[in-house]
N, C-alpha and C positions, 0 to 999 in steps of 0.2 A: 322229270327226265325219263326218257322212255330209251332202251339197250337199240341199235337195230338187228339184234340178232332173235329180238323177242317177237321183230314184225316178220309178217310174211309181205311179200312183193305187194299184193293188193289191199292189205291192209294199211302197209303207208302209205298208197296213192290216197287212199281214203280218209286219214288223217291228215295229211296237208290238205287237199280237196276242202275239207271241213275247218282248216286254217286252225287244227287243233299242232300243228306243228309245224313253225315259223324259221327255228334256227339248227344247226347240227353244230357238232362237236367233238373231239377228240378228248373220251375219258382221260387217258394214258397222259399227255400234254395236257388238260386244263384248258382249252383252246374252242372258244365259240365261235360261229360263223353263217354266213348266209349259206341257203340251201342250196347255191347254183355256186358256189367257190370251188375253185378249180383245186383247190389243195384237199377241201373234204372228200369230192369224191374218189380222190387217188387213197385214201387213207383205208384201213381194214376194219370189216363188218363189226369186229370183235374190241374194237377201240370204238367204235361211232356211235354216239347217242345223240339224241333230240328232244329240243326243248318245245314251251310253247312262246316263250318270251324271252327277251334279252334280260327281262326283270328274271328269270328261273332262275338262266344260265350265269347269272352275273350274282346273286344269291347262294348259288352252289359253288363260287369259287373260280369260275372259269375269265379267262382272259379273252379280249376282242380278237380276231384272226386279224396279223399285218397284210397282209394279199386284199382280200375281200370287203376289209373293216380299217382299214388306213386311217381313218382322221379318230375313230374311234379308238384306233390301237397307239395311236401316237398323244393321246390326251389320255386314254390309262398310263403311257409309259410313262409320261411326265410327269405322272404322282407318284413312280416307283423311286 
């Protein structure tokens, strides 16, 4: 799990570029999700972290985003 307050601009183009970082997140919520989900990037610098796998983010305790990750998010809900 990488902070994004720890990248600089060109250094996370250059880590996803390098598909060293696949998914983003909400520390504060527990909330994983794709990189292009409309609700990550309304969220703050200082909550957002990034994964390199759904396996990291799902290890660390985080949940699938309902928006972006629906059939994902609706088959964790069902186990709650």
């Amino acid at each position: 799990m990488i902070g994004h307050v720890e990248l600089s601009p060109s250094a996370l183009r250059a880590l996803i570029r390098q598909h060293k970082i696949s998914f983003g997140g909400n520390e504060r919520l527990k909330i994983y999700g794709s990189l292009n989900c409309s609700s990550g990037r309304r969220m703050k610098k200082a909550n957002r972290v990034f994964f390199a796998s759904e396996k990291e983010a799902v290890t660390q305790g985080y949940r699938p985003c309902g928006r972006c990750m629906h059939e994902k998010y609706g088959q964790w809900k069902a186990t709650k």
